[in-house]
C-alpha atoms as one frame of an Amber mdcrd trajectory, in Angstrom:
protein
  -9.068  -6.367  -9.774  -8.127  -6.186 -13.473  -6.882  -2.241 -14.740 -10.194
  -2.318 -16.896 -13.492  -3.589 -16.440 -17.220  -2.406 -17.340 -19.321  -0.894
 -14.781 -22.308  -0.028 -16.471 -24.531   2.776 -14.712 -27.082   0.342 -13.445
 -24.839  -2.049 -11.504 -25.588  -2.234  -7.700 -22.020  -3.762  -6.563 -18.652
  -3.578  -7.197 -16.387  -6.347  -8.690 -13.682  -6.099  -6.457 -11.021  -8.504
  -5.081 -10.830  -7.076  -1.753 -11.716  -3.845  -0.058  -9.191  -0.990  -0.577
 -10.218   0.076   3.298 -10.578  -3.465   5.016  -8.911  -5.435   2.361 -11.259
  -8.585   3.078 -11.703 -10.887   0.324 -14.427 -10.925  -2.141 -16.124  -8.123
  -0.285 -19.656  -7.316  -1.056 -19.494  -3.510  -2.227 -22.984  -2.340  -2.691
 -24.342   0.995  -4.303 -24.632   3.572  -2.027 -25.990   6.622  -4.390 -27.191
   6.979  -8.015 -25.089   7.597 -10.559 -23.706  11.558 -12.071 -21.794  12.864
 -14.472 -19.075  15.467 -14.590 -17.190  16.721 -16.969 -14.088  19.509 -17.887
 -14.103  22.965 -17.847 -14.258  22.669 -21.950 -17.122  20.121 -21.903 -15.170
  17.163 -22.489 -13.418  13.691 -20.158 -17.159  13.439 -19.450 -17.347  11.183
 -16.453 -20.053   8.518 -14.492 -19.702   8.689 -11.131 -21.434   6.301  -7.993
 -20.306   5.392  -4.823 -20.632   2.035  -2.972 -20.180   0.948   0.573 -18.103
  -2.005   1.551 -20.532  -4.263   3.848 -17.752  -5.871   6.151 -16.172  -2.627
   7.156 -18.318   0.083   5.904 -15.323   1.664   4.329 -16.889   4.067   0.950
 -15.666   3.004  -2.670 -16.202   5.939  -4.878 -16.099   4.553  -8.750 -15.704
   6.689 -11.833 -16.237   5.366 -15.339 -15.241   7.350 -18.675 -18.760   8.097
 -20.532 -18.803   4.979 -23.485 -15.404   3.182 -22.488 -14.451   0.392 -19.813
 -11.665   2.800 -17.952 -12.592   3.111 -14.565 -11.169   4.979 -11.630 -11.691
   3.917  -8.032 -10.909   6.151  -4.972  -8.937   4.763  -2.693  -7.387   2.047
  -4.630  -6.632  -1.241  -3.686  -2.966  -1.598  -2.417  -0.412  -2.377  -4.738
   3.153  -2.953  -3.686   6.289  -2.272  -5.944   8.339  -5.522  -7.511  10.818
  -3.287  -6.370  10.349  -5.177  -2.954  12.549  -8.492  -2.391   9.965 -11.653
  -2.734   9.845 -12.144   1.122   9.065  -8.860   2.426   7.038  -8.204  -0.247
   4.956 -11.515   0.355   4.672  -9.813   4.371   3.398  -6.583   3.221   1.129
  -8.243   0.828  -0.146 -10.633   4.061  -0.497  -7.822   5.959  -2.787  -5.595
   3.582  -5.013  -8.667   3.127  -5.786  -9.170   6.979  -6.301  -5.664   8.155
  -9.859  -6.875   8.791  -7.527  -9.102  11.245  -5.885  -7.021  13.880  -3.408
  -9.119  15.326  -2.618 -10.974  12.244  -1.593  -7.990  10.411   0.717  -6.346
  13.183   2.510  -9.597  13.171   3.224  -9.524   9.478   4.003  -5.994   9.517
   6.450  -6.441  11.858   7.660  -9.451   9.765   8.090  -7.062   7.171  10.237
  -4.418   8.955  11.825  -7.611  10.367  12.750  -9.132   6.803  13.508  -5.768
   5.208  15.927  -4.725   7.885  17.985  -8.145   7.345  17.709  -7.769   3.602
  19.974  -4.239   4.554  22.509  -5.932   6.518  20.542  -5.429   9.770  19.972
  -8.927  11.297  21.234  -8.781  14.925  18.847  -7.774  18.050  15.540  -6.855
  18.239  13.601  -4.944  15.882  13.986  -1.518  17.443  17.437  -1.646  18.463
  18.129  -2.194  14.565  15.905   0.594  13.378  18.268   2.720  15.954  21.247
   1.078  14.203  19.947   2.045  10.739  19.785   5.830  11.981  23.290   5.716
  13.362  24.392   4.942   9.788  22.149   7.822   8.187  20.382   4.984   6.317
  16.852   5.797   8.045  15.927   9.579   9.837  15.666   9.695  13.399  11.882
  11.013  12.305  11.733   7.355  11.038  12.567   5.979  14.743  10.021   7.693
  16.402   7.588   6.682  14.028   8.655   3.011  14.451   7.787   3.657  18.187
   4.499   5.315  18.027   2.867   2.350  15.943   2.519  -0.917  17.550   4.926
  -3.797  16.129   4.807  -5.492  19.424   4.692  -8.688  16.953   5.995 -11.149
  19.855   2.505  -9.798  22.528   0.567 -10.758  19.153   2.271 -14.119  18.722
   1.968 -15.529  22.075  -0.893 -13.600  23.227   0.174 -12.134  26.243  -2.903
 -11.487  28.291  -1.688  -8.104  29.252  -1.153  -7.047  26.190  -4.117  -4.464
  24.646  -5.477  -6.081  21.329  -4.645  -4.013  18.790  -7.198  -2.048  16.369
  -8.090  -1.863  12.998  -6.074   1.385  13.288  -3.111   0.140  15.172  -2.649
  -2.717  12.330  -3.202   0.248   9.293  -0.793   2.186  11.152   1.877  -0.586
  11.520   1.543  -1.479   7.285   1.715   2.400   7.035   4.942   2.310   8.408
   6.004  -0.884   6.848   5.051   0.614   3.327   7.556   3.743   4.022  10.536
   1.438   4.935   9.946  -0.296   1.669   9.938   2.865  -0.321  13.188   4.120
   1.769  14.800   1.164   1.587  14.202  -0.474  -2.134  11.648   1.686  -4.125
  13.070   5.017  -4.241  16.599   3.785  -4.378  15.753   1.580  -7.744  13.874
   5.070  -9.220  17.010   6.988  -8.403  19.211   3.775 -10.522  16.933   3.524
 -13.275  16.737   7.324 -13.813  20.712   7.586 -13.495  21.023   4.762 -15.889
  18.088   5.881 -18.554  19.642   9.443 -18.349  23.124   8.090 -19.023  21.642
   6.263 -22.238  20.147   9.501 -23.460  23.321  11.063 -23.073  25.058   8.560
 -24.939  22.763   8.817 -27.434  23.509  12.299 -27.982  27.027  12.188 -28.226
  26.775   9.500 -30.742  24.878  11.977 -32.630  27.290  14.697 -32.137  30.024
  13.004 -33.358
């Protein structure tokens, strides 16, 4: 979905991509209520408001539009992942988001994410839990982090061969499994590149002043 498009007060659908709740392609995302206005507490940032209902999932859109521009503002927003992310766990989270609608497809590239993003740390040996347990013996994950990894269902190798006593995972089971795939990335890669690029911007300001100083 491009930052900026037109939705004029009349439409009856959104133009989306893919559902920010589902994530199913091309979804039809159909008006649900007419549209309002709101505005400030000084009158102004007058708004139009509608919301819309995702047909596949049912999942509610709610769209804003500021009054005479094309700036829009949808609630919740598609997921967006951080370049932050090497290209191959990236590409798994990205998989993953796109077949929520898909149970068992997205658990298994969930867990292909934790999977890729654990070796991309050093942490390549033994299964997948084992090596979460590793990362908290070398403080690079909480133990909060463990249990978390435990409670969702990255049983990625029931998916893959589809054990028949397995329980096929739910819509829910698979959000839960990218929820925890998401946090990893931002532990592992996000926040530390915020932390280096705020060390190294505030270094340049402080060079900056000293040049002037001098």
């Amino acid at each position: 979905m491009p930052d900026r498009f037109l939705i004029p007060s009349t439409i009856d659908a959104l133009p989306l991509d893919r559902c920010p709740h589902c994530n199913v392609a091309k979804p039809n995302v159909s008006r649900l209520s007419p549209a309002f206005q709101s505005k400030d507490a000084r009158g102004g940032s007058l708004r139009n408001w509608a919301m819309f209902a995702c047909s596949f999932c049912g999942g509610v859109v709610t769209a804003g539009w500021i009054f005479n521009t094309d700036q829009c503002e949808l609630y919740p927003m598609p997921s967006v992942f951080s370049a932050d992310v090497p290209e191959e766990p990236l590409d798994y989270l990205k998989q993953a988001a796109e077949t929520l609608h898909s149970p068992r497809a997205s658990v298994v590239t969930s867990a292909g994410a934790v999977d890729s993003m654990l070796k991309a740390r050093g942490y390549a040996d033994g299964p997948l839990y084992s090596r979460i347990e590793k990362a908290v013996t070398d403080h690079l994950l909480t133990s909060e982090m463990a249990e978390w990894a435990h409670d969702v269902r990255l049983d990625a190798n029931d998916q893959r061969h589809a054990d028949l006593k397995a329980i096929p995972p739910t819509t829910e089971d698979a959000r839960r499994c990218l929820d925890f795939a998401k946090a990893l990335a931002d532990i592992l890669f996000v926040l530390p590149a915020r932390v280096t690029r705020g060390t190294t911007e505030a270094k340049s300001t402080l060079a900056k002043l000293k040049e002037k100083t001098n």
